[in-house]
KOLLUM-952667 format. One record per residue: residue number from 0; residue in three letters; x, y, z of N, C-alpha, C, O, CB in turn. Coordinates in steps of 0.02 Angstrom, whole numbers, m for minus. Glycine has a CB too. Example, Ala and Ser with C-alpha at 12.3 -4.5 7.8 and 13.67 -1.06 7.14 Angstrom:
<recs>
<rec 0,"ALA",<660,m284,390>,<615,m225,390>,<660,m165,390>,<712,m166,423>,<565,m224,452>>
<rec 1,"SER",<642,m112,354>,<684,m53,357>,<645,2,394>,<670,57,402>,<704,m30,286>>
</recs>
This chain:
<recs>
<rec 0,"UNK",<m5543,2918,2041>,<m5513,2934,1977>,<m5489,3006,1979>,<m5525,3045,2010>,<m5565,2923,1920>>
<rec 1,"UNK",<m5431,3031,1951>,<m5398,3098,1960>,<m5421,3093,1855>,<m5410,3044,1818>,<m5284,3102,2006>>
<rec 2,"UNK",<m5454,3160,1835>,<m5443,3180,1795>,<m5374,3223,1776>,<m5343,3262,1813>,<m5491,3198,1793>>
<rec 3,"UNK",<m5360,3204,1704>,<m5303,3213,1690>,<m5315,3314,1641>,<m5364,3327,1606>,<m5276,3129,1641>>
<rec 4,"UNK",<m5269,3354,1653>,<m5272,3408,1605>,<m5248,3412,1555>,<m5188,3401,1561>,<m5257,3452,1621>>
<rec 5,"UNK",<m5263,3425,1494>,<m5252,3429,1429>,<m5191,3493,1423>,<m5144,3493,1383>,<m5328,3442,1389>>
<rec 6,"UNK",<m5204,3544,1471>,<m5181,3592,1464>,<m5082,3598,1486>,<m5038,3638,1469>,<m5233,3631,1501>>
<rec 7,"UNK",<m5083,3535,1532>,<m5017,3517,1577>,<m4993,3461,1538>,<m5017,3405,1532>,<m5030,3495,1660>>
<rec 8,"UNK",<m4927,3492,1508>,<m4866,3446,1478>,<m4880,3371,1500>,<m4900,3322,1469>,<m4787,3472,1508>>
<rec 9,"UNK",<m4861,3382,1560>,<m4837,3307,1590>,<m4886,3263,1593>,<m4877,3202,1594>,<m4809,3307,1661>>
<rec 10,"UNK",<m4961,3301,1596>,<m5035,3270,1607>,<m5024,3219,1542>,<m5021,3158,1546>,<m5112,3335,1600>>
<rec 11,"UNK",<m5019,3269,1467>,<m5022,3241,1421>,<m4971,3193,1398>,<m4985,3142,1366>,<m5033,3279,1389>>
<rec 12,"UNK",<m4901,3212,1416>,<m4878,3144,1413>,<m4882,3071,1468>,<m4844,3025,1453>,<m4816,3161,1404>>
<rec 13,"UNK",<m4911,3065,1507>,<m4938,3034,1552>,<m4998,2992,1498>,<m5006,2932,1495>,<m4963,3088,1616>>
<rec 14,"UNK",<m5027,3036,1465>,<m5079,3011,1422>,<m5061,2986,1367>,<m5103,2947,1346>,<m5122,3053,1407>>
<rec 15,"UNK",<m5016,2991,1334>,<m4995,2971,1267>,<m4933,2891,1298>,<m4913,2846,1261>,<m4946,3060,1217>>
<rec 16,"UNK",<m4920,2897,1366>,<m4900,2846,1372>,<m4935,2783,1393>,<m4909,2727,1393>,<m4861,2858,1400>>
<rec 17,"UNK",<m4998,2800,1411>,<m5046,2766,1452>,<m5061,2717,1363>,<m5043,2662,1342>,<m5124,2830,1502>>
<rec 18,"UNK",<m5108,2786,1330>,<m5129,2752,1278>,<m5073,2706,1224>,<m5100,2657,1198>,<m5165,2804,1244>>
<rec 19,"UNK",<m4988,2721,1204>,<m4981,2677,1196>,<m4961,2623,1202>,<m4942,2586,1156>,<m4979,2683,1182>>
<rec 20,"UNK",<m4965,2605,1290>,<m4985,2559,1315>,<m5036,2501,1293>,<m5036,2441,1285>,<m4997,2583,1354>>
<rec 21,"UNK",<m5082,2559,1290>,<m5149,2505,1262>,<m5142,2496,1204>,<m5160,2439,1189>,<m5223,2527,1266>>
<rec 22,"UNK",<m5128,2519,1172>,<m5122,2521,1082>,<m5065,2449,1091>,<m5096,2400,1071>,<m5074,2621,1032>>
<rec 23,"UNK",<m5006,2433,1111>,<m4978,2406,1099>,<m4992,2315,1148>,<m4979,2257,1131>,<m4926,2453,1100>>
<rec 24,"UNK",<m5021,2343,1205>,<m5069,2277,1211>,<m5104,2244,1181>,<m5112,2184,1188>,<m5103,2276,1241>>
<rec 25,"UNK",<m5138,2287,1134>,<m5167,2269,1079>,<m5141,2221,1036>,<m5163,2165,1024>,<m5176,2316,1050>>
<rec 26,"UNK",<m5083,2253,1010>,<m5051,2195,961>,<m5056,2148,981>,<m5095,2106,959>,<m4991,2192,943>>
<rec 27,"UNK",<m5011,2139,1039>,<m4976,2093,1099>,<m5068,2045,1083>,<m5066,2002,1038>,<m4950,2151,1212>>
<rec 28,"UNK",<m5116,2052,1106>,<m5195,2025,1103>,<m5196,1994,1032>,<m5197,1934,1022>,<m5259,2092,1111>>
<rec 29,"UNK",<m5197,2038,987>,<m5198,2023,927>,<m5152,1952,890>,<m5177,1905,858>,<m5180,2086,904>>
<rec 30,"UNK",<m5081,1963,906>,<m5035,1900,889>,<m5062,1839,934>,<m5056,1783,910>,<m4948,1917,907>>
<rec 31,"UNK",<m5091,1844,998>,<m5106,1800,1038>,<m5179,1758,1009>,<m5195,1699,1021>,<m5109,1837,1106>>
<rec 32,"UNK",<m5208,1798,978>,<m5245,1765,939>,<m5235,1735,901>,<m5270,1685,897>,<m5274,1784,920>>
<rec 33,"UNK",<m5176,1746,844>,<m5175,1692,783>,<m5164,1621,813>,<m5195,1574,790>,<m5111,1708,726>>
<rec 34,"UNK",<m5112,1611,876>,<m5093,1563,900>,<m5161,1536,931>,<m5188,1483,913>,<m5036,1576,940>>
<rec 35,"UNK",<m5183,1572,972>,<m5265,1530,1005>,<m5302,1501,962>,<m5336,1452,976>,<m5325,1579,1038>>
<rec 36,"UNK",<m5300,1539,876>,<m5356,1490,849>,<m5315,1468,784>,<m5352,1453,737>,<m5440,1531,830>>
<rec 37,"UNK",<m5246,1461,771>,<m5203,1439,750>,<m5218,1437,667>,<m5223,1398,620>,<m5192,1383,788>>
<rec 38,"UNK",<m5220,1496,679>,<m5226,1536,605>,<m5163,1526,570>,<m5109,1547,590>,<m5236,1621,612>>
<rec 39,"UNK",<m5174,1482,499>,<m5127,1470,456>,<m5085,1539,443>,<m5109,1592,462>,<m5159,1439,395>>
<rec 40,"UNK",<m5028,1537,413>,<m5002,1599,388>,<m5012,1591,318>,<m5006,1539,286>,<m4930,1614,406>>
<rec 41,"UNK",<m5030,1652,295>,<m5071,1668,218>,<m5138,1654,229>,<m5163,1639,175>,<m5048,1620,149>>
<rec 42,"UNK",<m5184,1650,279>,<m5253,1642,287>,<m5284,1692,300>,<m5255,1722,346>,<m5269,1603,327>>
<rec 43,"UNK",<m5327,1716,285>,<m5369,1764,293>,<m5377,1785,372>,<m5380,1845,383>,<m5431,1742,261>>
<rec 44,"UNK",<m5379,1752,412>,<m5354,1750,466>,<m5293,1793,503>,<m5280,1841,541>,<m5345,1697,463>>
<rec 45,"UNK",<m5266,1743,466>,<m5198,1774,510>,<m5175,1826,469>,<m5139,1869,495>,<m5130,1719,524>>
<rec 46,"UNK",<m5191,1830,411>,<m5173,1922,372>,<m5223,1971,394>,<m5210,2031,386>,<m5183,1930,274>>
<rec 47,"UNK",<m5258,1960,412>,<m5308,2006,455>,<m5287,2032,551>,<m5295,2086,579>,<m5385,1951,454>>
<rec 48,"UNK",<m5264,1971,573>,<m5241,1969,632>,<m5186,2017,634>,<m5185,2065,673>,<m5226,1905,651>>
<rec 49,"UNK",<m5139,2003,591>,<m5090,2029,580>,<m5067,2103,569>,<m5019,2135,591>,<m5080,2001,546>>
<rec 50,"UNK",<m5141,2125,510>,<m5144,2193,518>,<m5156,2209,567>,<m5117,2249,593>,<m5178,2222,486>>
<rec 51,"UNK",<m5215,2188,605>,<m5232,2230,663>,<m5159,2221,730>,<m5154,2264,774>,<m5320,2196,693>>
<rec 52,"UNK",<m5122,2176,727>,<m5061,2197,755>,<m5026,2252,737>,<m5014,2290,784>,<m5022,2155,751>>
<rec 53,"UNK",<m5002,2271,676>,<m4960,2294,662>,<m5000,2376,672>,<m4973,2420,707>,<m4932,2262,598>>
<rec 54,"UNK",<m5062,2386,638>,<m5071,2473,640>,<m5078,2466,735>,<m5063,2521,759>,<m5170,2517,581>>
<rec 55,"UNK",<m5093,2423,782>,<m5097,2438,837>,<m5036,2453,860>,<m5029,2512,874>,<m5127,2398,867>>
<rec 56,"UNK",<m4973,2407,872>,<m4912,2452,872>,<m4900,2490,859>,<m4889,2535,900>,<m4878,2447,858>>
<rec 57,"UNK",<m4892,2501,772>,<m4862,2562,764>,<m4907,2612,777>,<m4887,2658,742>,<m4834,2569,702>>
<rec 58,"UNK",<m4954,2630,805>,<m4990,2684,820>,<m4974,2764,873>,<m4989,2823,872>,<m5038,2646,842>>
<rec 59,"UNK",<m4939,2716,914>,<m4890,2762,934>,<m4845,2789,942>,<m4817,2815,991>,<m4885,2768,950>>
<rec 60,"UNK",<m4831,2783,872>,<m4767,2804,830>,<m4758,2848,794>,<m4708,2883,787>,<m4749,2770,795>>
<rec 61,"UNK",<m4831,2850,754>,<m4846,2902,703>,<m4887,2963,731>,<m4945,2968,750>,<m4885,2870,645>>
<rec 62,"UNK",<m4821,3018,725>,<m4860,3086,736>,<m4918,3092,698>,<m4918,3046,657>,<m4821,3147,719>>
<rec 63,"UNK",<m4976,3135,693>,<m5011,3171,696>,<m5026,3234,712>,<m5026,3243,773>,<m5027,3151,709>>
<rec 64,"UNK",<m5041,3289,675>,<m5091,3351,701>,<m5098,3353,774>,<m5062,3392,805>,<m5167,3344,672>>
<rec 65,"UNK",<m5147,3311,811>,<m5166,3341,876>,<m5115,3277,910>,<m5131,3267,968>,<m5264,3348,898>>
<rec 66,"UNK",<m5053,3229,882>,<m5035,3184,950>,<m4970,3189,912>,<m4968,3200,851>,<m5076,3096,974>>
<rec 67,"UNK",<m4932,3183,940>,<m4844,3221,914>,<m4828,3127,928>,<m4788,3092,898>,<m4780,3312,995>>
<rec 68,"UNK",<m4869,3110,976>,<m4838,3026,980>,<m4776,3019,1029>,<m4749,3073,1042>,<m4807,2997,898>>
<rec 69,"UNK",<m4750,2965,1056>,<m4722,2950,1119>,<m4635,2965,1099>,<m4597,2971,1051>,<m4745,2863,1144>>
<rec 70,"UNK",<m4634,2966,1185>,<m4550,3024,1172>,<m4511,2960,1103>,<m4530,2905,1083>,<m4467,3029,1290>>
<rec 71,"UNK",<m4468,2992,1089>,<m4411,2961,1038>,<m4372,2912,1069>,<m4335,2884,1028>,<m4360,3012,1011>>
<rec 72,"UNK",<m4366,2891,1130>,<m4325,2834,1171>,<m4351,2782,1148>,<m4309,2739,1134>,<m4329,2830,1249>>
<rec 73,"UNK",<m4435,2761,1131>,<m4461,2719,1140>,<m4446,2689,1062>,<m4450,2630,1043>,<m4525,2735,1170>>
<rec 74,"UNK",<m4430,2743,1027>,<m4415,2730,937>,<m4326,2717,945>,<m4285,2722,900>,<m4440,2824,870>>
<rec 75,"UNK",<m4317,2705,994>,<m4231,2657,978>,<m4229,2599,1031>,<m4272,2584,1072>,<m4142,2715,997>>
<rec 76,"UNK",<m4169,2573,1021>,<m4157,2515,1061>,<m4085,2489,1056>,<m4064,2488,998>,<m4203,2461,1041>>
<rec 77,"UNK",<m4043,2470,1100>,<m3994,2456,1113>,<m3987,2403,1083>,<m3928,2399,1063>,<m3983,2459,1165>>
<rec 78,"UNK",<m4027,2345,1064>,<m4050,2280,1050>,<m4066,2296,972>,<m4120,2321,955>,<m4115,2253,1102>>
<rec 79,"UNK",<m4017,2279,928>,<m4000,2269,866>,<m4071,2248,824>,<m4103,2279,782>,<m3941,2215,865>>
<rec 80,"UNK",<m4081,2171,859>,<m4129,2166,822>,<m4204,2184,831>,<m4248,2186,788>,<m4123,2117,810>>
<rec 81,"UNK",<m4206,2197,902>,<m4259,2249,919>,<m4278,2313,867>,<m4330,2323,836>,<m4234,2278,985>>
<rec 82,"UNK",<m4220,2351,868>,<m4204,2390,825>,<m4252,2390,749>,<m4308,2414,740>,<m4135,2373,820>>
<rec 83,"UNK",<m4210,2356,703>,<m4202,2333,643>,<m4293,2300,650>,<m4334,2325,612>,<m4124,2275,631>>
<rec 84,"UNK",<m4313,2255,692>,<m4387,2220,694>,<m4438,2284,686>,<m4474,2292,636>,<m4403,2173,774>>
<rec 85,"UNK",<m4437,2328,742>,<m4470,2396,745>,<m4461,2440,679>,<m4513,2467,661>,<m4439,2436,806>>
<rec 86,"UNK",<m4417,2449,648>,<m4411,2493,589>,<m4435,2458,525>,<m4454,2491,477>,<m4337,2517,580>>
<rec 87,"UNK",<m4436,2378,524>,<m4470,2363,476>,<m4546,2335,494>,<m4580,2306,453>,<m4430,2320,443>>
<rec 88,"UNK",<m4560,2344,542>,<m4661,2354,557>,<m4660,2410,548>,<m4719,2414,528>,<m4707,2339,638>>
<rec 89,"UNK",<m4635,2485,544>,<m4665,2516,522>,<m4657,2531,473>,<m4693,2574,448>,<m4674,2545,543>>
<rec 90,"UNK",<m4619,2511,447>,<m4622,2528,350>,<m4649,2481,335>,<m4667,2492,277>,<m4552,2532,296>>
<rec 91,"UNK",<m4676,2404,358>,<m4739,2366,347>,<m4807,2400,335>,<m4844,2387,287>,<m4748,2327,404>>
<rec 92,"UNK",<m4819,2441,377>,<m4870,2494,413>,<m4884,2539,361>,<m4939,2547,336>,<m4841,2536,481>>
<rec 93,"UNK",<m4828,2570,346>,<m4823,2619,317>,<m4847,2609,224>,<m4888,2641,191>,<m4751,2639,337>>
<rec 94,"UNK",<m4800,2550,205>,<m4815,2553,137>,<m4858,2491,121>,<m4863,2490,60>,<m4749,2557,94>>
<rec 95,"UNK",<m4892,2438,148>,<m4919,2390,146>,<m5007,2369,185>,<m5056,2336,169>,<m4865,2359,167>>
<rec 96,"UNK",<m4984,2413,243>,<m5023,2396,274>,<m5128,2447,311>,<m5188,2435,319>,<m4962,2381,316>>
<rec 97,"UNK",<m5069,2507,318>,<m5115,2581,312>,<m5110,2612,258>,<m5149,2658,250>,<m5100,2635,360>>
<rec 98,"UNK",<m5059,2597,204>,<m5054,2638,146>,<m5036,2574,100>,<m5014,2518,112>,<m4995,2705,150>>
<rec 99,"UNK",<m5049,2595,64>,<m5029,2561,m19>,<m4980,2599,m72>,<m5000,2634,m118>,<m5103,2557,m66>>
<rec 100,"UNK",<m4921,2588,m59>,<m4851,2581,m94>,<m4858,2576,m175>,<m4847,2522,m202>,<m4812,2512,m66>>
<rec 101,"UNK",<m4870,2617,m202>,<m4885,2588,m278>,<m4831,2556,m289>,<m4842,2501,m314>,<m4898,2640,m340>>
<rec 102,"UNK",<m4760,2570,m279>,<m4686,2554,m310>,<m4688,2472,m279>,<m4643,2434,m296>,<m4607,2614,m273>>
<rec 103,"UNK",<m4719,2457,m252>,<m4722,2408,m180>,<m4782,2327,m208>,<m4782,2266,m202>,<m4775,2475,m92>>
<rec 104,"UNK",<m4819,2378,m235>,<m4878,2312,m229>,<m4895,2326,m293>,<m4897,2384,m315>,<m4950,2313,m168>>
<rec 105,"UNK",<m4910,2263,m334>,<m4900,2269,m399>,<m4968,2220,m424>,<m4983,2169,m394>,<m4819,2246,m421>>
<rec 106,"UNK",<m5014,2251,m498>,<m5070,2256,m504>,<m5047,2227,m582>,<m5007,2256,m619>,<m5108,2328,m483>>
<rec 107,"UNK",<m5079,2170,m595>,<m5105,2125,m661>,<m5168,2126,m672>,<m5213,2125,m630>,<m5092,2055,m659>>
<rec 108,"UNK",<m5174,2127,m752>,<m5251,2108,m758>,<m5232,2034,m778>,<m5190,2014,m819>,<m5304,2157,m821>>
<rec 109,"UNK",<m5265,2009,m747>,<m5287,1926,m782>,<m5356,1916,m847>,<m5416,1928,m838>,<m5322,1872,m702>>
<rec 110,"UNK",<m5323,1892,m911>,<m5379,1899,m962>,<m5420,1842,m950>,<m5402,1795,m913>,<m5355,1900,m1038>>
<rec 111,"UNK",<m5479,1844,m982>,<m5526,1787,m984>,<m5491,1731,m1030>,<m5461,1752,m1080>,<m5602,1811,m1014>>
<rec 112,"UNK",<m5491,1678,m1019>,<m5464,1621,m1061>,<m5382,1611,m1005>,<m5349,1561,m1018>,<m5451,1653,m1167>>
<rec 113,"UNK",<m5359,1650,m956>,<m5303,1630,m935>,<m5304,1543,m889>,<m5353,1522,m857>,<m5281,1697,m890>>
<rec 114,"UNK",<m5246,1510,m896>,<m5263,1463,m851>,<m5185,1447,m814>,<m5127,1454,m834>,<m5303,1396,m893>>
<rec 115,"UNK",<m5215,1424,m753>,<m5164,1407,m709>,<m5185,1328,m691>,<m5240,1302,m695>,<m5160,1462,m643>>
<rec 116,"UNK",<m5107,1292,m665>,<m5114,1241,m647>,<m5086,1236,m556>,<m5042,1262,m521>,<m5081,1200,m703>>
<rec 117,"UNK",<m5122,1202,m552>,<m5109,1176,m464>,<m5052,1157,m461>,<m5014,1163,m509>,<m5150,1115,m430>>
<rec 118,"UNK",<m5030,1124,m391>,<m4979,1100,m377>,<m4991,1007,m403>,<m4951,972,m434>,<m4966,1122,m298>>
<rec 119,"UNK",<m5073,986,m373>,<m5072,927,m395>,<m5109,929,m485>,<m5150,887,m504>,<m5115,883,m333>>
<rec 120,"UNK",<m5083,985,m528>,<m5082,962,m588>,<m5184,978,m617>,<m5199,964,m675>,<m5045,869,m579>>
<rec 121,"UNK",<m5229,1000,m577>,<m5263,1003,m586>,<m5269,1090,m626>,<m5237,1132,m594>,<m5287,972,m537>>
<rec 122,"UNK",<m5299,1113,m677>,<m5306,1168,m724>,<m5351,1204,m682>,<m5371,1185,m627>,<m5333,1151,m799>>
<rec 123,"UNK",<m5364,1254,m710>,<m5410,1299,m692>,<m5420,1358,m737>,<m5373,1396,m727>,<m5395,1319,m631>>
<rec 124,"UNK",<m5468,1388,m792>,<m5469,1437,m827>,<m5512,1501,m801>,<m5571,1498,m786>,<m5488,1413,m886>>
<rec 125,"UNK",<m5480,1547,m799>,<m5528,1630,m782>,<m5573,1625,m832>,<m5555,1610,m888>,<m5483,1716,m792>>
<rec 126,"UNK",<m5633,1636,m818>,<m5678,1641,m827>,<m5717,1735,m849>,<m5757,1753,m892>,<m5692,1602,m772>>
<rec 127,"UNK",<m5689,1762,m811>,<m5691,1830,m837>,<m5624,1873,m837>,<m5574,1842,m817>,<m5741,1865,m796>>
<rec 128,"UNK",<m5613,1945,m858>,<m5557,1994,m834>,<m5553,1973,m755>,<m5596,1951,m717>,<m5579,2085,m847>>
<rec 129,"UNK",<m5491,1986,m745>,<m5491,1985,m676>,<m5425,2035,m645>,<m5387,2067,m682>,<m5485,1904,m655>>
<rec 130,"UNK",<m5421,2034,m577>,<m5374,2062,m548>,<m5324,2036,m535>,<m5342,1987,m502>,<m5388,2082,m508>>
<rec 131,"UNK",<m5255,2033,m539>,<m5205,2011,m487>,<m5183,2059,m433>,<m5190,2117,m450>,<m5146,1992,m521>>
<rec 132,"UNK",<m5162,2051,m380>,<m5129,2105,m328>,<m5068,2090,m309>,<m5066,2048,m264>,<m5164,2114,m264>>
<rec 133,"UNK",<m5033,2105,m323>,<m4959,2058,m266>,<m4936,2106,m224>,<m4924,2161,m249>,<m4874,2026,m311>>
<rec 134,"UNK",<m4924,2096,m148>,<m4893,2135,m106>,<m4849,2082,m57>,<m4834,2023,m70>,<m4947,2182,m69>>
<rec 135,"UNK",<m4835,2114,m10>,<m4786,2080,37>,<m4814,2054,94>,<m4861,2085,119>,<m4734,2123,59>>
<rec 136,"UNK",<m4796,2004,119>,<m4835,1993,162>,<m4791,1953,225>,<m4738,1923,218>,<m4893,1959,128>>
<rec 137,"UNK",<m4834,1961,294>,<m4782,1938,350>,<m4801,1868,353>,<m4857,1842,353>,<m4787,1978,427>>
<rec 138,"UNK",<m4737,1840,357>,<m4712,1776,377>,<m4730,1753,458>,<m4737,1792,506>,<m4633,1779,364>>
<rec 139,"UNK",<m4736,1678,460>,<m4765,1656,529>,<m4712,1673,569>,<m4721,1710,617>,<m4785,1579,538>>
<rec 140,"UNK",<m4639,1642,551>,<m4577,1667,595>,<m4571,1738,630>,<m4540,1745,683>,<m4521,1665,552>>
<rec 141,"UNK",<m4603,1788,596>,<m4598,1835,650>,<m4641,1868,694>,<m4638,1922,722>,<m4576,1874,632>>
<rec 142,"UNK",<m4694,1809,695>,<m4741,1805,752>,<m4682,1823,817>,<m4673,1878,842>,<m4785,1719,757>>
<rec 143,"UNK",<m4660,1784,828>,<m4615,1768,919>,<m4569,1829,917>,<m4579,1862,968>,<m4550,1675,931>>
<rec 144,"UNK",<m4523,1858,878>,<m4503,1916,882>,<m4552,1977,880>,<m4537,2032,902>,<m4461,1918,837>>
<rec 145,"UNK",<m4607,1963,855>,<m4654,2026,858>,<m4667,2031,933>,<m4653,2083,963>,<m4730,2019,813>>
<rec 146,"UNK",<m4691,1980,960>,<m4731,1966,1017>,<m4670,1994,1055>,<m4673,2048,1084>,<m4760,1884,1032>>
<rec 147,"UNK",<m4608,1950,1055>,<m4539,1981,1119>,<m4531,2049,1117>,<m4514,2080,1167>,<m4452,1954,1105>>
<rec 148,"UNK",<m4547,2086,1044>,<m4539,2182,1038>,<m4609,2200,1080>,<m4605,2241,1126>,<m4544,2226,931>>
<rec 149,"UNK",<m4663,2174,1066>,<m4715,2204,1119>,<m4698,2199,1190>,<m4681,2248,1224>,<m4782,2171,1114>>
<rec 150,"UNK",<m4703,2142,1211>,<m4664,2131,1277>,<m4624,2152,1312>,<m4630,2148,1373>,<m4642,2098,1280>>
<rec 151,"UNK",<m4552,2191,1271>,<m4496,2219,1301>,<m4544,2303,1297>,<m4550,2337,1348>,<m4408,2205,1249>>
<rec 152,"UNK",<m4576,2327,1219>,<m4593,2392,1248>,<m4656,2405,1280>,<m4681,2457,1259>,<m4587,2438,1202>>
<rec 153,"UNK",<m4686,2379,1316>,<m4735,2351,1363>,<m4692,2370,1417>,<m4696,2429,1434>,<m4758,2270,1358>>
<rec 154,"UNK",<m4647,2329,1451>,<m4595,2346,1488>,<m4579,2409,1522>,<m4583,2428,1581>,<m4554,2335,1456>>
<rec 155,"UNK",<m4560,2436,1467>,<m4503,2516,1447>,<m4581,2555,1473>,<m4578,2596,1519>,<m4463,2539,1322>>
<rec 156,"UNK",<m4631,2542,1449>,<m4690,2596,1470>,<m4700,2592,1530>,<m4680,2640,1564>,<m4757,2589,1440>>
<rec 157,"UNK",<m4731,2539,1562>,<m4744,2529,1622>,<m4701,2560,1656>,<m4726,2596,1699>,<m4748,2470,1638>>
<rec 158,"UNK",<m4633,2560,1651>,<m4591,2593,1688>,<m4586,2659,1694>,<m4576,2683,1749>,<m4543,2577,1676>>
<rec 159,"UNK",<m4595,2706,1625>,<m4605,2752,1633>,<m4652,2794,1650>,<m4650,2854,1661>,<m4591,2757,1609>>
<rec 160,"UNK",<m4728,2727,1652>,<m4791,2766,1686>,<m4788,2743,1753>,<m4823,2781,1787>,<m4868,2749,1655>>
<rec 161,"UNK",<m4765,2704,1782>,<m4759,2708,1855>,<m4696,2764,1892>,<m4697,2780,1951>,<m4745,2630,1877>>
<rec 162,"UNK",<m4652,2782,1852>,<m4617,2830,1867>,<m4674,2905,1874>,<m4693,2939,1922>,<m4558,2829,1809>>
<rec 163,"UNK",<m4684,2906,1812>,<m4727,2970,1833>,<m4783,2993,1850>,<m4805,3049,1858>,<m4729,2998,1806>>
<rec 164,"UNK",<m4811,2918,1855>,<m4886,2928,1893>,<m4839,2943,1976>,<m4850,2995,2007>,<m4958,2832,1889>>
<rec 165,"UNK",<m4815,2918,1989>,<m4794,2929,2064>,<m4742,2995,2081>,<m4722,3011,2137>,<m4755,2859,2089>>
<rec 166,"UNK",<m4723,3033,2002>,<m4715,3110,2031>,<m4774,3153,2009>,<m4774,3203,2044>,<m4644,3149,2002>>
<rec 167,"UNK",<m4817,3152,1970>,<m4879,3173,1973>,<m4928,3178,2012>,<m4967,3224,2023>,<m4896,3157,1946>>
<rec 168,"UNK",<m4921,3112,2035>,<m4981,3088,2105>,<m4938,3061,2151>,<m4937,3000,2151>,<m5048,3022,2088>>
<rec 169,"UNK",<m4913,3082,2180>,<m4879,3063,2244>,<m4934,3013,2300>,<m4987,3033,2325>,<m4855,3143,2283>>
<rec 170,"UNK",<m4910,2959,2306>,<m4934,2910,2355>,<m4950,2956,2425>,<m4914,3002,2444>,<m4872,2847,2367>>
<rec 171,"UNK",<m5014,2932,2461>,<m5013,2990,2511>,<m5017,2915,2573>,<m5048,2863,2572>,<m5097,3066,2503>>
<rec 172,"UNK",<m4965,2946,2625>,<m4968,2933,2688>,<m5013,2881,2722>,<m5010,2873,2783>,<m4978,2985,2711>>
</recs>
């Protein structure tokens, strides 16, 4: 194992590419799960799964204090909808998912005596005050485009950590 220096540029970006590597395998793990245990969409499940995709991606995206986060190449794409997919996970991220959007997600009280009916016609009355929450939420369809954006920037990293692990650490003889 070569320890890496905190103190050397290249050490640290070497490191911030490594990790979001892993961060974004993660997702990549994460979506692979809803499908393995075929987590409905709107299930507790798969809205859970889902978060943990999405703050794992975008994780190395969002500066921070001590991590400035991965060069700016990795935040564009030639690929339109690559593009456009990436900018709306992180404003997923951003106002839904690690944060709460007041303008975004919208808060009812439900009174005691309210009643709703089912689809098959059956009633139901609240029983006490209650909460409503409404926010946004991801659709099953962009499971397979999520998964193809991990995949392609999965890709783009590897490439750039085998580029510079091998001018950093030169292969020896």
């Amino acid at each position: 194992m070569i320890a890496l220096d905190d103190q050397n540029p290249k050490h640290r970006q070497f490191s911030r590419l490594a990790i979001a590597q892993r961060d974004i395998g993660e997702a990549q793990g994460a979506l692979q799960l809803i499908s393995e245990h075929q987590a409905a969409e709107g299930s507790g499940l798969f809205e859970r799964l889902v978060s943990a995709a999405v703050v794992a991606y975008a994780r190395p995206f969002i500066a921070t204090r001590q991590y400035s986060g991965i060069p700016r190449k990795f935040h564009r794409f030639d690929n339109r909808s690559y593009q456009t997919f990436h900018d709306e996970l992180i404003a997923f991220r951003n106002k839904f998912v690690a944060h709460c959007d007041a303008s975004e997600v919208k808060t009812q009280i439900m009174p005691k005596g309210t009643q709703f009916r089912r689809a098959d016609g059956a009633v139901f009355t609240v029983a006490r005050h209650g909460t409503s929450v409404s926010t946004r939420w991801f659709r099953a369809a962009g499971l397979r485009p999520f998964d193809e954006l991990c995949s392609f920037q999965l890709e783009r990293l590897g490439e750039d950590i085998n580029a510079l692990s091998h001018q950093l650490f030169p292969p020896k003889a």
